[in-house]
gemmi code that builds the backbone of each chain (N, CA, C; Angstrom):
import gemmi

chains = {
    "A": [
        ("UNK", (105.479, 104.884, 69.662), (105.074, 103.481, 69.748), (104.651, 102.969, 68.373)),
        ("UNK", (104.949, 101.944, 67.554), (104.929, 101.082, 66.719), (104.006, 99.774, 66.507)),
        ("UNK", (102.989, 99.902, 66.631), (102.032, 98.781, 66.285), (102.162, 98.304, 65.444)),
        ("UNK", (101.748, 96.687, 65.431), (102.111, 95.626, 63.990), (100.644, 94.642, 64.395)),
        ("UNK", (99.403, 95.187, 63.943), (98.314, 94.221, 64.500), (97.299, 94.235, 63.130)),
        ("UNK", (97.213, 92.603, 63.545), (96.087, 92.194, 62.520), (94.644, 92.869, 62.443)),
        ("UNK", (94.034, 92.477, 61.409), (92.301, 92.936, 61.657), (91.746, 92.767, 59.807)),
        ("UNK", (90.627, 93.782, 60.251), (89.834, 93.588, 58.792), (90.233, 93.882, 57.334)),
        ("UNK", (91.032, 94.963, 57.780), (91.744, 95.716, 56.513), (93.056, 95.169, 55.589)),
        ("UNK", (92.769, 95.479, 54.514), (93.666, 94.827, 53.622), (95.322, 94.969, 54.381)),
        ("UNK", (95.276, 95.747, 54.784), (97.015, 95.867, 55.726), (97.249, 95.167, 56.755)),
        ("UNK", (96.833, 93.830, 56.780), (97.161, 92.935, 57.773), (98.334, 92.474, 57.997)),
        ("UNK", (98.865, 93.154, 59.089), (100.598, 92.695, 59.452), (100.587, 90.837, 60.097)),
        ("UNK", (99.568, 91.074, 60.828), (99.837, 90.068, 61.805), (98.280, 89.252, 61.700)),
        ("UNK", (98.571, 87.886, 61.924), (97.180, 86.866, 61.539), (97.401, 85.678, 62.503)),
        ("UNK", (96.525, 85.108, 62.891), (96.792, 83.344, 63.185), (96.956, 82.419, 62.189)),
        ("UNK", (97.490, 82.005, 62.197), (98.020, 80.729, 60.853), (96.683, 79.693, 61.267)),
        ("UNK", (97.517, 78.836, 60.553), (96.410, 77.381, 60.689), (97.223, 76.589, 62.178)),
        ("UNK", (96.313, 76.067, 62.975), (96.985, 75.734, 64.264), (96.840, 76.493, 65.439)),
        ("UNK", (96.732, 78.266, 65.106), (96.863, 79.240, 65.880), (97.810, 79.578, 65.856)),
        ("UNK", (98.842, 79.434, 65.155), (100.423, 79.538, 65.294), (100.242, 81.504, 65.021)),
        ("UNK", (101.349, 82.115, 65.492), (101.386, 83.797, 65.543), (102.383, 83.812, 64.348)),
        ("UNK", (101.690, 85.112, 63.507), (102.031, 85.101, 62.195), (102.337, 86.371, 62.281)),
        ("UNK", (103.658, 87.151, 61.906), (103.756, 88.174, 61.343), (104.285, 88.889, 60.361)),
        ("UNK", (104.290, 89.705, 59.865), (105.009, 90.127, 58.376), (106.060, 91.174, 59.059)),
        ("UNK", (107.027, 90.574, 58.045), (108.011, 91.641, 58.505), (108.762, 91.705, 57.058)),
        ("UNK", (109.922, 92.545, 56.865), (110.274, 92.619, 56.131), (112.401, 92.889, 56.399)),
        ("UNK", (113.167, 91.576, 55.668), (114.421, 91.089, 55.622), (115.109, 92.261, 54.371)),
        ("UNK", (116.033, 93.165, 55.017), (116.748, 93.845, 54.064), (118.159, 93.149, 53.778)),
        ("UNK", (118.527, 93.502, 52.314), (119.735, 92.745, 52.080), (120.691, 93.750, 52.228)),
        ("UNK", (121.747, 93.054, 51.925), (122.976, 93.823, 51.851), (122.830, 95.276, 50.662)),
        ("UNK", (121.968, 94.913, 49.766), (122.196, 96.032, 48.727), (120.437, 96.875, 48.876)),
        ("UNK", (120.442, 96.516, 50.344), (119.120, 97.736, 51.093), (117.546, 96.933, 49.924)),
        ("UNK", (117.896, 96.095, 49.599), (116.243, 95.508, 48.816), (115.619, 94.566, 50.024)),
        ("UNK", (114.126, 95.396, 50.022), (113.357, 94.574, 51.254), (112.705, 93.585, 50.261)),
        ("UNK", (112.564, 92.349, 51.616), (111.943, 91.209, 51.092), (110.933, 91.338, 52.346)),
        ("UNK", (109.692, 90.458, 51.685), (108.725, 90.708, 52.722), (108.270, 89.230, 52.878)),
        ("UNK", (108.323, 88.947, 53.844), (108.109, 87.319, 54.653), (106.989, 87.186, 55.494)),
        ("UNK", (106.442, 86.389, 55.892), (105.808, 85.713, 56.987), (106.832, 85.494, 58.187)),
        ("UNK", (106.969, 85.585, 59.355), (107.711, 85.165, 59.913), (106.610, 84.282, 61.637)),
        ("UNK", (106.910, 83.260, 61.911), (106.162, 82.726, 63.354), (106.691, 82.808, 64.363)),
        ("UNK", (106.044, 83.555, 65.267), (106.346, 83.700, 66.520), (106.419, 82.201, 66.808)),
        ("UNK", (107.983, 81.736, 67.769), (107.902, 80.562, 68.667), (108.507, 81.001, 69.544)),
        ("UNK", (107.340, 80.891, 70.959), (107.548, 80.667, 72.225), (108.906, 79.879, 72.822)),
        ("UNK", (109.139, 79.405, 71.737), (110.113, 78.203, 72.604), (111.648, 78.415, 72.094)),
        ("UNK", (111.921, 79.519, 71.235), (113.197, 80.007, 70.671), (113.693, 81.125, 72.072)),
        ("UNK", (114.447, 81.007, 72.823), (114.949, 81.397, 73.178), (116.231, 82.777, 73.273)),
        ("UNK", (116.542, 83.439, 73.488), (117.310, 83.919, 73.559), (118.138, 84.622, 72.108)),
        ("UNK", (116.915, 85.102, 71.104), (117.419, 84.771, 69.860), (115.981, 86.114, 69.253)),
        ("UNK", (116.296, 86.673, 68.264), (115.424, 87.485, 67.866), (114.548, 86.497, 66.159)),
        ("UNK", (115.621, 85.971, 65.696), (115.378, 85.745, 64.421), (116.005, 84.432, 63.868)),
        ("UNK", (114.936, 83.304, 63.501), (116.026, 82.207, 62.956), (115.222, 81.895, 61.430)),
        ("UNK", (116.593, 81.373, 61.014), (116.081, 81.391, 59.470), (117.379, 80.041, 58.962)),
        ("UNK", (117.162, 79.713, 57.498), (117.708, 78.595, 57.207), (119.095, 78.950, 56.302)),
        ("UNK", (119.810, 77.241, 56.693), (120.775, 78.340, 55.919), (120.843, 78.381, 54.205)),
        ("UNK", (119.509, 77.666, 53.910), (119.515, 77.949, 52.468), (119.308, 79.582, 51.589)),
        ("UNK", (118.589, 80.099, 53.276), (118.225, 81.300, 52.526), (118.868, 82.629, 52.728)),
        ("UNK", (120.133, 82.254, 53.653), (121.033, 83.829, 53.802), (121.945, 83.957, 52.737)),
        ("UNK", (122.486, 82.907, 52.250), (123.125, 83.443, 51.056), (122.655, 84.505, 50.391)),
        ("UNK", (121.242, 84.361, 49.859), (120.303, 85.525, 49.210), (120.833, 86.761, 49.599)),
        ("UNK", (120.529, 87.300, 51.128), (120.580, 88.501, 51.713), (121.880, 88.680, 51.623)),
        ("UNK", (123.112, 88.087, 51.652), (124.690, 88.952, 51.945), (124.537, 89.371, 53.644)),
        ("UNK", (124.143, 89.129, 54.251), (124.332, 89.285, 55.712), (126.229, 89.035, 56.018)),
        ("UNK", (126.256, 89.355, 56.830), (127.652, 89.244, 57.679), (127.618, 88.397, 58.482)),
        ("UNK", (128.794, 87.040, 58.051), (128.578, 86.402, 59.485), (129.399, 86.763, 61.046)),
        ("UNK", (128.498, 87.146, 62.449), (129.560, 87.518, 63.095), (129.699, 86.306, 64.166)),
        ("UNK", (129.236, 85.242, 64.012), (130.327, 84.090, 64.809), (129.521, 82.889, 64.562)),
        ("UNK", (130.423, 82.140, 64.657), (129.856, 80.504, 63.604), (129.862, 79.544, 64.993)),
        ("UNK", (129.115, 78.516, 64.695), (129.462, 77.234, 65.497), (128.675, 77.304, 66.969)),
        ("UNK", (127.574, 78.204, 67.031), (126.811, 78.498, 68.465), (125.758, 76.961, 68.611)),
        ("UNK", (126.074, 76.569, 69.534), (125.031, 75.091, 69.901), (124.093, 75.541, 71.159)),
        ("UNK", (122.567, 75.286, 69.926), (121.550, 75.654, 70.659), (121.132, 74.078, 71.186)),
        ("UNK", (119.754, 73.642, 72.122), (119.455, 72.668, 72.481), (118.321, 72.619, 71.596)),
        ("UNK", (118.200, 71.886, 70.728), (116.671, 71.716, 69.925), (115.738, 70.448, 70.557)),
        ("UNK", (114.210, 69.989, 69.688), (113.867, 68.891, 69.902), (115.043, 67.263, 69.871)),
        ("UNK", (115.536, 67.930, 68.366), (115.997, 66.706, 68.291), (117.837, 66.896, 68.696)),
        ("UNK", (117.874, 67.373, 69.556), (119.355, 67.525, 70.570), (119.891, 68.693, 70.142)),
        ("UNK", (121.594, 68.976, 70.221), (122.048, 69.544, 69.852), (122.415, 70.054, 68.840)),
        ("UNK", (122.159, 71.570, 68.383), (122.200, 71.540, 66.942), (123.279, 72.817, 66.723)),
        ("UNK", (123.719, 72.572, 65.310), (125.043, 74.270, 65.429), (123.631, 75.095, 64.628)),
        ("UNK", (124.706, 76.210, 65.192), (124.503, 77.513, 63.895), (125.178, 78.707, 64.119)),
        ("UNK", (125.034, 79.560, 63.001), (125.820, 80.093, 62.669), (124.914, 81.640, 63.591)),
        ("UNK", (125.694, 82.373, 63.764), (125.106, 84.036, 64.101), (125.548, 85.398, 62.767)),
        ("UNK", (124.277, 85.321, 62.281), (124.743, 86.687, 61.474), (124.226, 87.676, 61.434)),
        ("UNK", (124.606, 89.390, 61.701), (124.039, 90.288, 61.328), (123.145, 90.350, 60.461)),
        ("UNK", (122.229, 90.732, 61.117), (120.777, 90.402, 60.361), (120.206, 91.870, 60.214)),
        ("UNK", (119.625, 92.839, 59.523), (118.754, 93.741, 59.364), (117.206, 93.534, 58.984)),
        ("UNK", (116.316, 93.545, 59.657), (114.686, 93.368, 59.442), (114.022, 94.711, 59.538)),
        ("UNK", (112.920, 94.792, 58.870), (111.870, 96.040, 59.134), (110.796, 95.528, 60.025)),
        ("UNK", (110.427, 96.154, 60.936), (109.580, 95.748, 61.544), (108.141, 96.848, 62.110)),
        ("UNK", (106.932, 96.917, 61.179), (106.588, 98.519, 61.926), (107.248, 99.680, 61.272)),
        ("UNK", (107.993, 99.366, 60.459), (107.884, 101.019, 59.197), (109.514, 101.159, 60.549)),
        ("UNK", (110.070, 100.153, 61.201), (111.322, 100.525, 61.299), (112.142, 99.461, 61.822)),
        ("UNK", (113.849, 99.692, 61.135), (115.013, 98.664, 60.655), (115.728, 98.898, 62.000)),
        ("UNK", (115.784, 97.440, 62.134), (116.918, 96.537, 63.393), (117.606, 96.044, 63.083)),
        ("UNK", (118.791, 96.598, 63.488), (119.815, 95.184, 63.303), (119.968, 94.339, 64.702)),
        ("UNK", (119.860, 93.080, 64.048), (119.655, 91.760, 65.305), (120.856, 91.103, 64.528)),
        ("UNK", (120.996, 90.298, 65.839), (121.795, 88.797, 65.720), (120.844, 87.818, 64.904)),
        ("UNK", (120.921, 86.840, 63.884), (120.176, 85.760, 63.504), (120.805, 84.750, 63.871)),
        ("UNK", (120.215, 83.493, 64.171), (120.377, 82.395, 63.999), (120.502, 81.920, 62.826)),
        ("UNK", (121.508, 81.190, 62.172), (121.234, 80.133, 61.030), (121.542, 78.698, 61.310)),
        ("UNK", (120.283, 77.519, 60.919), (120.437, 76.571, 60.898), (120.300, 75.582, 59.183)),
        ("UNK", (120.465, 74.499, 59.620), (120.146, 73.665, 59.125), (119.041, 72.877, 58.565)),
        ("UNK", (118.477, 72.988, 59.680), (117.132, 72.418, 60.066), (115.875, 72.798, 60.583)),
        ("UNK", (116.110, 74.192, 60.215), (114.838, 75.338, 60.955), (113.765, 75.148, 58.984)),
        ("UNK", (112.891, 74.709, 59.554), (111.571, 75.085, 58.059), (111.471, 76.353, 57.912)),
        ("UNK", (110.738, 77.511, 59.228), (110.016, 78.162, 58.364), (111.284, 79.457, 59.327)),
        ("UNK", (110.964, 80.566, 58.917), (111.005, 82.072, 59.498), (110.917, 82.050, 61.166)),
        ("UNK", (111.212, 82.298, 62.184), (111.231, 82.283, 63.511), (111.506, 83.501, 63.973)),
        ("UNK", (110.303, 83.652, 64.643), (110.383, 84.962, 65.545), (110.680, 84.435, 67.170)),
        ("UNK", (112.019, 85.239, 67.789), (112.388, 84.740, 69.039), (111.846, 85.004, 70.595)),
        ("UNK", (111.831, 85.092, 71.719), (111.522, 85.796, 72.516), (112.310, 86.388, 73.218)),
        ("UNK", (113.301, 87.070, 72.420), (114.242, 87.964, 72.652), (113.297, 89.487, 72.344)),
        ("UNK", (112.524, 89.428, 71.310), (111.395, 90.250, 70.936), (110.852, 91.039, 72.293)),
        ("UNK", (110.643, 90.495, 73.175), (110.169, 90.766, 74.501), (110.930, 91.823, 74.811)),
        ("UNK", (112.083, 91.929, 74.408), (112.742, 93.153, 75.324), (112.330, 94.398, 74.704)),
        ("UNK", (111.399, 94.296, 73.883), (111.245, 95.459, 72.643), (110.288, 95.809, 72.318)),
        ("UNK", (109.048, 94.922, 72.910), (107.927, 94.907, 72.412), (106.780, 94.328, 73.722)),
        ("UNK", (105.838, 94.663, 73.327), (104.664, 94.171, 74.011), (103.534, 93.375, 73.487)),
        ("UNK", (103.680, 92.382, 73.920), (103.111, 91.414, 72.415), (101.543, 90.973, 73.491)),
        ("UNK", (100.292, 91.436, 72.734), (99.104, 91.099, 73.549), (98.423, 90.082, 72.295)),
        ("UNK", (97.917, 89.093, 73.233), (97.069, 87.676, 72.252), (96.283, 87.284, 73.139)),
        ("UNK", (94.889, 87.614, 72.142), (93.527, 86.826, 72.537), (92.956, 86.524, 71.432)),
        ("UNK", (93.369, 85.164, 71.160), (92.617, 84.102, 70.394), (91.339, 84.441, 70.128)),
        ("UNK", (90.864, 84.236, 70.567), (88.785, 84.224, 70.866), (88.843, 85.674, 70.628)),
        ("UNK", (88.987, 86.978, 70.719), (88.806, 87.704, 70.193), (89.458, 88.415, 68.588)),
        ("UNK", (90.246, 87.474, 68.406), (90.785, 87.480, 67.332), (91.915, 88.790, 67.139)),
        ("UNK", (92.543, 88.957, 68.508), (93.648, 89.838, 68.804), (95.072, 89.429, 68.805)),
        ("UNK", (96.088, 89.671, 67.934), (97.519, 89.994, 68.059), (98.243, 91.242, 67.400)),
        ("UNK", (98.648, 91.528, 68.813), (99.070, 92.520, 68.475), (101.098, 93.174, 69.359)),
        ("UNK", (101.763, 93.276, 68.162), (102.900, 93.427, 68.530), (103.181, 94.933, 68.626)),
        ("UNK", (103.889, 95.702, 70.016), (103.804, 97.004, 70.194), (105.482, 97.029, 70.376)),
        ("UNK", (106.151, 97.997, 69.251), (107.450, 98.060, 69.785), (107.835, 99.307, 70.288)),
        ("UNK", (108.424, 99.330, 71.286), (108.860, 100.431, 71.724), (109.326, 101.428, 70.773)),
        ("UNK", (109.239, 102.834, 71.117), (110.370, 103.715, 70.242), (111.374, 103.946, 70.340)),
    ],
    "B": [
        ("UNK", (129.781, 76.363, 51.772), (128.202, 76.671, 51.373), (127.739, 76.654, 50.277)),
        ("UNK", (128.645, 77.474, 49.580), (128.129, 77.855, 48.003), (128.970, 77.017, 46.961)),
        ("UNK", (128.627, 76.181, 45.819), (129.268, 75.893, 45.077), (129.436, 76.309, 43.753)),
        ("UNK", (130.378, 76.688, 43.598), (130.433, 77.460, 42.255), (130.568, 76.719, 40.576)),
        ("UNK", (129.812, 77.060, 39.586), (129.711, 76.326, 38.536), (130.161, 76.729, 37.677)),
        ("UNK", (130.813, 77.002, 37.232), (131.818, 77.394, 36.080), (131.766, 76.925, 34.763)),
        ("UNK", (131.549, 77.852, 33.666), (131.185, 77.657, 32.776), (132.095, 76.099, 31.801)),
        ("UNK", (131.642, 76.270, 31.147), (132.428, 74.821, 30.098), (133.444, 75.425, 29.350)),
        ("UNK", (134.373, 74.849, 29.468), (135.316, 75.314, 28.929), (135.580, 74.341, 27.512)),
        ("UNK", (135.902, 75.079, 26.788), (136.083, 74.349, 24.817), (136.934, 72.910, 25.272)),
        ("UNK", (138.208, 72.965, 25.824), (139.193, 72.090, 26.298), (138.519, 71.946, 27.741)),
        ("UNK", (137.674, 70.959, 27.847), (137.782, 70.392, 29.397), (138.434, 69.858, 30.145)),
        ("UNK", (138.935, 69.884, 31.254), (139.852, 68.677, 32.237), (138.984, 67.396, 32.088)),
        ("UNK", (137.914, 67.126, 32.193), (137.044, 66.107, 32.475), (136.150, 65.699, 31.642)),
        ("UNK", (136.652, 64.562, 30.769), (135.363, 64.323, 29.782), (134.492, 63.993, 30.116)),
        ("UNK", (133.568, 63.621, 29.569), (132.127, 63.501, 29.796), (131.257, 64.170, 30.543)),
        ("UNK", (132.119, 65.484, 31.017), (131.231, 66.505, 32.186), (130.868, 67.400, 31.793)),
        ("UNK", (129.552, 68.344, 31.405), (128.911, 69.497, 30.864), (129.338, 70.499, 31.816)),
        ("UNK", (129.343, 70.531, 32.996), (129.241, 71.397, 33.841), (130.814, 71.315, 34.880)),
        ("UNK", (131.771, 71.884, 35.429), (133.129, 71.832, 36.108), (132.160, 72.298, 37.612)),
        ("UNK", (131.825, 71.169, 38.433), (131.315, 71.933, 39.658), (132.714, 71.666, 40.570)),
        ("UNK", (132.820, 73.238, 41.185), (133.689, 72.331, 42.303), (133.849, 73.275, 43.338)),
        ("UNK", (133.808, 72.665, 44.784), (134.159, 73.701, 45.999), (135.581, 74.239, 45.682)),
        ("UNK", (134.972, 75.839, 46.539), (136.476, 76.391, 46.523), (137.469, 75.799, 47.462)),
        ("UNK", (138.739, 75.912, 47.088), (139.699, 75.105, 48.232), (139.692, 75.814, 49.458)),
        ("UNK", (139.458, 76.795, 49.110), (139.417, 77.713, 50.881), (138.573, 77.508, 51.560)),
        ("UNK", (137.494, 77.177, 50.828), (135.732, 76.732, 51.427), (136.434, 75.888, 52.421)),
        ("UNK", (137.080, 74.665, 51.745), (136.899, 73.569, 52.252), (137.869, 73.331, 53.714)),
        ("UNK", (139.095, 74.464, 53.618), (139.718, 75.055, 54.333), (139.534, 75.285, 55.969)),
        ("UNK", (138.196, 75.999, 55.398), (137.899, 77.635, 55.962), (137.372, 76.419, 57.411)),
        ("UNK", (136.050, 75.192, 56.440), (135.396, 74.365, 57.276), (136.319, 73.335, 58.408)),
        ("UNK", (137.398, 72.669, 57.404), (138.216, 71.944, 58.626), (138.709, 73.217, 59.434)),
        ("UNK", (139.042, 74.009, 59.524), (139.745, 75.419, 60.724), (138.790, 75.420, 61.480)),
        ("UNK", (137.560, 75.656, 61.398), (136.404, 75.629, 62.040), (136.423, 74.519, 62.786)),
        ("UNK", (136.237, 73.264, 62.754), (136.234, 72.152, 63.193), (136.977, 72.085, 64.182)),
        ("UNK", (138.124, 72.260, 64.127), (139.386, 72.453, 64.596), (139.567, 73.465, 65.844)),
        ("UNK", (139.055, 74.794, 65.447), (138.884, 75.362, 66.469), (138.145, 75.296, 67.270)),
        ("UNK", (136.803, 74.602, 67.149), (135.934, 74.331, 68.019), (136.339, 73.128, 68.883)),
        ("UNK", (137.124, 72.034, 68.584), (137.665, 71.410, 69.214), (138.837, 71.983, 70.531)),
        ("UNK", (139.445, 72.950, 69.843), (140.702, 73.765, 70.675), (139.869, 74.260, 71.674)),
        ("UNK", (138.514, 75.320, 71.238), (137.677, 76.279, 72.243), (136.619, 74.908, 73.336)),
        ("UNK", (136.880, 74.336, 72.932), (136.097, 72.915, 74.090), (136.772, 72.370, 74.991)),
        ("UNK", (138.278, 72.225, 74.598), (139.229, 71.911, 75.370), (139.327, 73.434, 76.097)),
        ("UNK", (139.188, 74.122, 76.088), (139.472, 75.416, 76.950), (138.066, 75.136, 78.104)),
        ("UNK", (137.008, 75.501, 77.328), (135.944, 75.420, 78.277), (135.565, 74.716, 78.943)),
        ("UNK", (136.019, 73.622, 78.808), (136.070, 71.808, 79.884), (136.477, 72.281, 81.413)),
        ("UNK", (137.752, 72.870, 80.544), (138.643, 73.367, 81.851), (138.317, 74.448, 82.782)),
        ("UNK", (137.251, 75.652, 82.085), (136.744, 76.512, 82.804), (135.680, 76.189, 83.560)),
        ("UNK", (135.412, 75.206, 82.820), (133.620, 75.012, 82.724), (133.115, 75.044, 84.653)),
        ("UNK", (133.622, 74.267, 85.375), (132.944, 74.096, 86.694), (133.601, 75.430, 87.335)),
        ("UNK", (134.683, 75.943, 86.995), (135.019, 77.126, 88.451), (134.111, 78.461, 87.622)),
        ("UNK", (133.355, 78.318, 86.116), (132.591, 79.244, 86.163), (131.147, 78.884, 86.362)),
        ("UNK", (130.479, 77.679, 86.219), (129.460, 77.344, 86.746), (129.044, 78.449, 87.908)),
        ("UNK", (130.099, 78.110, 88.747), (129.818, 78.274, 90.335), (129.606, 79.852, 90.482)),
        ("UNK", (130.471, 80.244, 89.533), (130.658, 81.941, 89.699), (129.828, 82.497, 88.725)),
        ("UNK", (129.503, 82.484, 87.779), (128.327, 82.703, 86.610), (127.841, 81.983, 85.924)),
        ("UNK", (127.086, 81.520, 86.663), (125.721, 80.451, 86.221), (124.900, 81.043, 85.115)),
        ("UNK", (124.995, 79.857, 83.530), (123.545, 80.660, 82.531), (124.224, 82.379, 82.177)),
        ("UNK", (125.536, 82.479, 82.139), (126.054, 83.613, 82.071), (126.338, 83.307, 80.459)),
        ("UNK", (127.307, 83.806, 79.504), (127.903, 83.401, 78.518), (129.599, 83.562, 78.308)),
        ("UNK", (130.245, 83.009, 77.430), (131.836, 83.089, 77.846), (132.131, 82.678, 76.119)),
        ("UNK", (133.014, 83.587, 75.433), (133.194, 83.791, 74.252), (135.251, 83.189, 74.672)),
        ("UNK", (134.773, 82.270, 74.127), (136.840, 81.937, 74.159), (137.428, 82.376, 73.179)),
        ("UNK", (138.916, 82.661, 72.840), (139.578, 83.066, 71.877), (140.489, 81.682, 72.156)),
        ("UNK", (140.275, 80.815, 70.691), (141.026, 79.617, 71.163), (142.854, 79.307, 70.865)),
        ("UNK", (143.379, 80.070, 70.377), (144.549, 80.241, 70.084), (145.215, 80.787, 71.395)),
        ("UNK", (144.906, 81.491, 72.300), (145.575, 82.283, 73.064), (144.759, 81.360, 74.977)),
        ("UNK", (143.398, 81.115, 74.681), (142.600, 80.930, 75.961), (142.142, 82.037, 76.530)),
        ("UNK", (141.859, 82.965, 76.273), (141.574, 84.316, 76.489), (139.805, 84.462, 76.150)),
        ("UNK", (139.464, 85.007, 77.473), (137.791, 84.601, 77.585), (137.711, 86.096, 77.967)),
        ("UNK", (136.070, 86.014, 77.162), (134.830, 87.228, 77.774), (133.715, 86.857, 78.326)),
        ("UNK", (133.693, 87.316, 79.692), (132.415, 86.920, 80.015), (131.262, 88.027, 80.467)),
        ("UNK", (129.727, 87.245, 80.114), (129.033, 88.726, 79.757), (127.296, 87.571, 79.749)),
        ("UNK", (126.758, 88.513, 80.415), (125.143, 87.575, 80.978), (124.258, 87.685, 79.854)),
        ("UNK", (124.526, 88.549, 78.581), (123.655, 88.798, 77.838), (124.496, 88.431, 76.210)),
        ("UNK", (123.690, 87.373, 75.778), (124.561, 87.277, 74.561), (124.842, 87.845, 73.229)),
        ("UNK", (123.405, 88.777, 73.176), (123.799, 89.612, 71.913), (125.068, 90.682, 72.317)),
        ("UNK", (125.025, 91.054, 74.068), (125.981, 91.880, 74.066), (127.100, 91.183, 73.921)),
        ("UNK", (127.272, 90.079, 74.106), (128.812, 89.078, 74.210), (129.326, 89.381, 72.474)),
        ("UNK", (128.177, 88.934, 71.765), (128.500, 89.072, 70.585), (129.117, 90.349, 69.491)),
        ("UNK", (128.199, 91.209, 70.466), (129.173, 92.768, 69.880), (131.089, 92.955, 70.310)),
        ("UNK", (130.471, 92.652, 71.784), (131.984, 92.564, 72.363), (132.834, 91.951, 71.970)),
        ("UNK", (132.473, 90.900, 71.348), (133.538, 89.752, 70.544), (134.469, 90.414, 70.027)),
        ("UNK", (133.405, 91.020, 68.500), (133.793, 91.653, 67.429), (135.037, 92.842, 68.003)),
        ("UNK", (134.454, 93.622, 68.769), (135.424, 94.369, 69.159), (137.042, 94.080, 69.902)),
        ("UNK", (136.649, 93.142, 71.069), (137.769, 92.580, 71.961), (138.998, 91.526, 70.663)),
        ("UNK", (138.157, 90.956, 69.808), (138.443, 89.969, 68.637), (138.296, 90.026, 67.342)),
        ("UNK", (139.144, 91.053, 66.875), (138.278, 91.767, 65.305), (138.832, 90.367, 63.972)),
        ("UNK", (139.872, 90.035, 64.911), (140.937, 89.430, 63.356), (140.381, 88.016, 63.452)),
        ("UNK", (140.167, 87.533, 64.858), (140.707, 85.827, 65.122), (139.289, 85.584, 65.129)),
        ("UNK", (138.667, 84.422, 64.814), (137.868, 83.683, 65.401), (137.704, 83.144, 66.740)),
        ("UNK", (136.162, 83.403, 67.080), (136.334, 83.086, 68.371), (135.211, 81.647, 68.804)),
        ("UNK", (134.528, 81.300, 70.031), (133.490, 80.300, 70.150), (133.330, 81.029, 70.808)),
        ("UNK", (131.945, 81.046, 71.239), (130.810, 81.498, 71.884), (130.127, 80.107, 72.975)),
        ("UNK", (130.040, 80.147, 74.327), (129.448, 78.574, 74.897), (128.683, 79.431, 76.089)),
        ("UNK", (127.433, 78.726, 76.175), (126.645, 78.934, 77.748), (127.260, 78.617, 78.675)),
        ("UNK", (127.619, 78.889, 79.789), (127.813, 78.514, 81.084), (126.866, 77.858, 81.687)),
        ("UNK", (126.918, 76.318, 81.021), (126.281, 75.008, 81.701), (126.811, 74.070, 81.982)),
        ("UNK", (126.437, 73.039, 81.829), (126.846, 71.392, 81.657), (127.595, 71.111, 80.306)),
        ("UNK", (126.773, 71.352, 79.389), (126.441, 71.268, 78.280), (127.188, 72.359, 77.015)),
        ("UNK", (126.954, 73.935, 77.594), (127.855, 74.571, 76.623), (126.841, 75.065, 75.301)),
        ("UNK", (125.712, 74.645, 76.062), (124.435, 75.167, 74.883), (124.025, 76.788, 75.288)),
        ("UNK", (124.087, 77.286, 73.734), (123.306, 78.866, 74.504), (121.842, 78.859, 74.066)),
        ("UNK", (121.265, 78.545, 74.867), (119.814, 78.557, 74.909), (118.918, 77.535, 73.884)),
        ("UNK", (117.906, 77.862, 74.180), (117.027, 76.308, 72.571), (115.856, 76.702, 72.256)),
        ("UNK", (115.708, 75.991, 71.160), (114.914, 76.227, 70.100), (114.563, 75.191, 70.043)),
    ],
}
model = gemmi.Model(1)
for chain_id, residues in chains.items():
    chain = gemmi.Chain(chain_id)
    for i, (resn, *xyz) in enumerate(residues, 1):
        res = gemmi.Residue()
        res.name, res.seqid = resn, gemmi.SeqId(i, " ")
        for name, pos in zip(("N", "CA", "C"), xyz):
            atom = gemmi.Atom()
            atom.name, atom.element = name, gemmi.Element(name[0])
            atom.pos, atom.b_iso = gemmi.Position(*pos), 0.0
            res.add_atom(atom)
        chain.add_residue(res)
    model.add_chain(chain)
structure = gemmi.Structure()
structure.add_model(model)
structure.setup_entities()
């Protein structure tokens, strides 16, 4: 089992942002195996999707794209994007996921596709998040 | 996506320009094909769209739009492996089994 939980110590994976928003660090490998280490936010409301990110910033990584033109339903309607082999560290260990790429995504997005993998416990008021991934 | 900038050349095509920016022609290619096929893979799924409603609802259905040749599969990262495999060469579309043709939201 793989814990990724915030607290006192300088090794804080995981934090509440400003808002309460769920914050975690993970880390985006590229094509030539160099980790980058991000913030990424849990949203509740991403669906069916492990990871969305913009498309200003996959060029960087060299990811693979494996299918273009997927229309998700956003706030502001229908939106494309692209699906690419994605590799992340998560917990001292590398996944390869499907990503989302948009257009119009700001920050890092964590999906609730996560769920199938993990056990994600949050209590605010006690100042608990904590992401458990399976082995 | 990417535009490439190419250094200055002594003899320029273009006076008054420091810099030769220009998309690649395949880029620009690559994007109308795209367009194009997504138009072809919509016209397929119009046509599927209600006799799979009924039979796999919120399921997913990967068209191959050159041929009309569909995968269907309830889980979409698995649709997406399967693609690759069932479809290594061609491009394919990927659509929810809805109204709509959306796979899921954000």
């Amino acid at each position: 089992m793989t814990i990724i939980q915030g607290g006192a110590s300088s090794l804080s994976r995981s934090r509440f942002g400003p808002g309460g928003v769920w914050i975690f660090e993970i880390e985006l490998i590229t094509s030539d195996e160099e980790p980058i280490v991000v913030d990424a936010i849990f949203d509740s409301g991403f669906s069916n999707g492990y990871l969305a990110l913009n498309a200003a910033d996959v060029s960087a990584l060299g990811w693979r794209l494996l299918q273009s033109d997927v229309e998700l339903t956003t706030a502001s309607g229908l939106s494309r994007f692209d699906i690419y082999q994605g590799k992340v560290m998560m917990g001292g260990k590398t996944y390869l996921i499907p990503v989302h790429v948009g257009q119009e995504i700001p920050d890092l997005l964590l999906g609730l596709r996560w769920q199938k993998h993990a056990r994600i416990t949050v209590d605010y008021r006690a100042g608990l998040l904590i992401l458990e991934l399976e082995t | 996506m990417t535009t490439t900038i190419t250094q200055r050349l002594s003899r320029s095509q273009k006076a008054g320009r420091i810099f030769e920016t220009e998309v690649p022609p395949q880029q620009l290619e690559y994007e109308q094909k795209r367009i194009q096929l997504r138009q072809r893979a919509r016209i397929h799924f119009e046509r599927l769209k209600f006799e799979l409603i009924s039979s796999y609802p919120n399921d997913y259905v990967c068209i191959e739009p050159e041929t009309g040749v569909y995968l269907i599969d309830e889980d979409f990262e698995a649709l997406l492996y399967r693609a690759s495999i069932y479809f290594p060469r061609s491009l394919t579309c990927i659509f929810g089994i809805n109204e709509t043709g959306t796979c899921g939201r954000l």
